[in-house]
N, C-alpha and C positions, 0 to 999 in steps of 0.2 A: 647638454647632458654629457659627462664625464666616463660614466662607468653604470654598470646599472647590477642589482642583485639580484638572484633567484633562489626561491624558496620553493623545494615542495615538500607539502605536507599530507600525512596519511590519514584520512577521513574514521572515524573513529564505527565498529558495527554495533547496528541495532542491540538495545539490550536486551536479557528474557533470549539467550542462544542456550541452547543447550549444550552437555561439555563435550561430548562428540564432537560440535560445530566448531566448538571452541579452540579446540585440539587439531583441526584442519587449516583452522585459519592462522595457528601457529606455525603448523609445519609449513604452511603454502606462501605465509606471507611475512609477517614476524620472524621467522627464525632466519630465511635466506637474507630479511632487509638488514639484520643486526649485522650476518656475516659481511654483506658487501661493504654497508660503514664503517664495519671495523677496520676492511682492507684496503679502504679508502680515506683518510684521513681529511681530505679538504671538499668533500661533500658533505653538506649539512642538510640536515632535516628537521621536519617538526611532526610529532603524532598525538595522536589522542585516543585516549581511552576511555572506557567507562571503569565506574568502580568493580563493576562485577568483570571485568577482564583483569584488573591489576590482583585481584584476590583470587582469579583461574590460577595467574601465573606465580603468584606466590607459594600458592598451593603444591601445582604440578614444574613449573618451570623457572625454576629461583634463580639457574642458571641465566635467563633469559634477563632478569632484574636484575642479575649483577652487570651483564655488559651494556643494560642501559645508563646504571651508574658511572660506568668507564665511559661513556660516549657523553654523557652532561658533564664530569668533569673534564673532559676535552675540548667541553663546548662547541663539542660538534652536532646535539642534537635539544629540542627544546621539546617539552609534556608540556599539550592545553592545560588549561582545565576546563571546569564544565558543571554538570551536573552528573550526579552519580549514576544517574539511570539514564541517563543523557534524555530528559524532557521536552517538551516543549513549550517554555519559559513562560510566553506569554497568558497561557491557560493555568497556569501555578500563581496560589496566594501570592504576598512579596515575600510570606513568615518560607512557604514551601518551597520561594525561589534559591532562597537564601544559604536554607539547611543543606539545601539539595548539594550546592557548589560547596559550602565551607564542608563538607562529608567527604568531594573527592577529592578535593584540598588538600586533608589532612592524611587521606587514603596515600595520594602521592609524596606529599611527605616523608611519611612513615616507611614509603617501600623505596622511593628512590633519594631519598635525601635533599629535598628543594623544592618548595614552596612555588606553586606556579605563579608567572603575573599576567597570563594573558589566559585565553579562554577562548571556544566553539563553540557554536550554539545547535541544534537538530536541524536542520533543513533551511539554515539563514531566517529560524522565525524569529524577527521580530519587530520591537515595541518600543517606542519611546521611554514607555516604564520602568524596564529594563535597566538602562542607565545609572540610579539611584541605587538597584537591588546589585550591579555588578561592582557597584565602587565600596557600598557598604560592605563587599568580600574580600575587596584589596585587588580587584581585577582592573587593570590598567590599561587594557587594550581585550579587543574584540574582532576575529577574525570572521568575515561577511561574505558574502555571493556580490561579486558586482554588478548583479543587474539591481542591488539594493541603492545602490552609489547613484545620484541624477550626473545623467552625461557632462553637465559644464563641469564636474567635481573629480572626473578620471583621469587623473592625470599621471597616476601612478606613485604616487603619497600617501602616504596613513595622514585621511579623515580624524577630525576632531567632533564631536558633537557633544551637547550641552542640553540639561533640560534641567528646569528649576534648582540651579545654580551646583550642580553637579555635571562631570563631564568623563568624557571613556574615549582611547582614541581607539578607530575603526581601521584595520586593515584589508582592504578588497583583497578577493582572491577571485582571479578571472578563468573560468572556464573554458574561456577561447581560447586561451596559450597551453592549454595540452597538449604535449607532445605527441606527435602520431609514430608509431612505429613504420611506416611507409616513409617516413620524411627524416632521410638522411641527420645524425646528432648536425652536422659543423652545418647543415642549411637551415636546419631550426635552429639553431643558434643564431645566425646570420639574421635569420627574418625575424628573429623577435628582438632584438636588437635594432633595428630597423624602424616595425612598429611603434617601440618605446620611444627612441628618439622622433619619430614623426610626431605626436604628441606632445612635447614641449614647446610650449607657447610663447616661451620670454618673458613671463610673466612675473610678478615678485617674487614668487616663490624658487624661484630657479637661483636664486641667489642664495636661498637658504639649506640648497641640494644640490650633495654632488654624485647622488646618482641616486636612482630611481631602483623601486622596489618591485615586483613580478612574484605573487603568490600566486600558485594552482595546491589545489586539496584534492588528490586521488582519492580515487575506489581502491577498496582491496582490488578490486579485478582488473583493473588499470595498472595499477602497483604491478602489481605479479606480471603481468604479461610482460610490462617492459624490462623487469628486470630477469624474466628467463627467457627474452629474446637476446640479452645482453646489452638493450642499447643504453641502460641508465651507466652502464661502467663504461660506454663509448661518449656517452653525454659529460661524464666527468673527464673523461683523457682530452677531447675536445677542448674542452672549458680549458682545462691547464695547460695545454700548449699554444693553441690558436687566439686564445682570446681571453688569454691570461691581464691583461691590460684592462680589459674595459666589462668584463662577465666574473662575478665573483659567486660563491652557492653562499647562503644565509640562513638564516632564521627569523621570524620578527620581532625575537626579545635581544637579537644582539643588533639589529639593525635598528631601534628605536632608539637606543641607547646612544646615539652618534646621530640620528636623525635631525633635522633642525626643525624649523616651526609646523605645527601642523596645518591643513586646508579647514577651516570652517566651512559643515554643512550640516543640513537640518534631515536626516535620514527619517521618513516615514515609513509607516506600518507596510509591514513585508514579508515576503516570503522567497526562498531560493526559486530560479524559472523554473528546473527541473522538475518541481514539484506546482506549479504554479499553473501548467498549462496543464494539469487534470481538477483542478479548481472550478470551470465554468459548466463544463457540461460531465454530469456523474460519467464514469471509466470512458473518459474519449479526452483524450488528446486536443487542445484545443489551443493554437497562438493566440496570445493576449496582443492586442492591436489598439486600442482605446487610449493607451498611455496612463490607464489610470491603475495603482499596484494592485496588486492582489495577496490579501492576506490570511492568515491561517482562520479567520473567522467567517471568510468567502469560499474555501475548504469545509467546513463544519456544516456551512448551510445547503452547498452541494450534497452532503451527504446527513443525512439526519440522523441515520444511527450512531455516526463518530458522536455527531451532537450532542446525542441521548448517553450516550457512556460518559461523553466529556462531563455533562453538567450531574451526571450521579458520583464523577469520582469529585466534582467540586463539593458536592454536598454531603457527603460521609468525610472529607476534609475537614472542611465547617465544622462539622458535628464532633471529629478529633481535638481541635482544636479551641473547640468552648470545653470542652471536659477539665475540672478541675479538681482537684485532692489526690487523683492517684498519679505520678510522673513518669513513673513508669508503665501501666498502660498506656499512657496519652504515648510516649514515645513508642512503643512498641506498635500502636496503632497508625503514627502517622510515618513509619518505617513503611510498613507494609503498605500504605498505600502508596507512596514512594514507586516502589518496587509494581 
């Protein structure tokens, strides 16, 4: 291993905030993140939004839209896409998966000038299904939880996977290489450099890479803290003097692009840990130890009432979606269920 890249990206919040919330999480986390990217030119980022946050800032902070346009024609920073209400894909028709993503698609388009190619999903849920409904949108890649990844397949490469002759490449994003604000930028630097290169096996693929990729997706509250402890602007002076050589900061749409072959693997039904290990026993915290995944439908039957919502919002779906002669109702209808 050569050189290795780092990515981190901004986890996108819950939909259905209010604009209060909206307007907090601007000033606390959005406004200072734009400031420090702008004043740093060779750190790069990735974010994600929901539809209903690109139309808050449209609204109240257009300021905010234009210096994200400054920062993608710099190419120093990349917009997911997703679903507009940021869903939970695998509980969605393929017609409601579909709408949902080409909605914030065009949403992003419209306000920052560029067409996403890759995409987040809500809590790493997903589904083999998936695959077919994210290619049919133009989604070429998909950022995952790597506890989704089976171990022999970590090696720090964007996953390829395929299912009835359609295929999306998968980028892990590892939750264990979070930076700790306790831990010195140039020793975490040092040590995850370390790590990454520990992991290369010799294998064929090392000949098709020259250097390995490191996504982590923060919380807003993670974000913020590191960056008003100051250590993200010490994490970048790091990177460019010490280890200028062998640590570059990235994105996953400019690292694909040069990337060589992908790793085949067969990604089954899943879910992020974080949310995984409240999956087995209702509100208790429980380690998943069996090896076998736990997925959003092992959630639903821990809890029946999500169930009972779930399968009423599938079935006034249904019901949206056989309706015919009026198009406008039917749309207006399966908006708000959307939402």
């Amino acid at each position: 291993m050569k050189a290795m890249c780092i990515c981190f990206g901004l986890e996108s919040a819950p939909a259905g905030k209010t604009i209060s919330d909206s307007e907090k999480e601007y000033l606390d986390v959005y406004k200072p993140a734009a400031k420090f990217l702008y004043a740093h030119p060779g750190f790069c980022m990735a974010f994600s939004f929901t539809g209903s946050e690109l139309q808050f800032f449209k609204k109240k902070h257009p300021e905010f839209l234009s210096i994200l346009q400054q920062l993608i024609s710099r190419r120093q920073i990349e917009v997911f896409g997703g679903g507009f209400y940021n869903p939970v894909f695998p509980l969605l028709y393929p017609k409601d998966r579909t709408d949902q993503i080409e909605l914030l698609s065009a949403e992003i388009r419209q306000t920052l000038g560029k067409r996403p190619r890759g995409m987040t999903v809500y809590a790493s849920c997903w589904d083999a299904s998936l695959v077919t409904s994210f290619q049919t949108c133009g989604m070429e890649y998909v950022v995952l939880d790597s506890s989704l990844i089976p171990p022999a397949k970590q090696s720090y490469l964007p996953v390829i996977m395929s299912d009835r002759g359609k295929s999306v490449t998968i980028v892990p994003a590892y939750r264990k290489h979070k930076p700790a604000p306790d831990v010195p930028p140039e020793e975490y630097l040092a040590a995850l450099f370390a790590s990454v290169k520990k992991s290369v096996r010799g294998d064929v693929y090392d000949a098709a890479f020259s250097e390995r990729f490191v996504d982590m997706q923060l919380t807003h509250a993670e974000f913020q803290k590191l960056l008003q402890s100051g250590y993200m602007q010490r994490l970048a002076e790091n990177a460019a003097s010490q280890f200028s050589d062998t640590i570059r900061f990235s994105h996953p749409g400019a690292y694909l692009k040069t990337a060589g072959a992908r790793v085949p693997a067969f990604i089954t039904a899943g879910i992020d840990a974080e949310i995984a290990q409240w999956a087995k026993v209702p509100y208790t915290a429980v380690t998943k130890s069996d090896g076998y995944p736990v997925t959003i439908y092992d959630f639903l039957q821990t809890y029946p009432e999500s169930r009972a919502l779930c399968d009423r919002m599938l079935y006034v779906s249904m019901l949206a979606n056989q309706c015919h002669g009026d198009k406008a109702r039917k749309k207006v209808a399966r908006e708000k269920i959307w939402a």
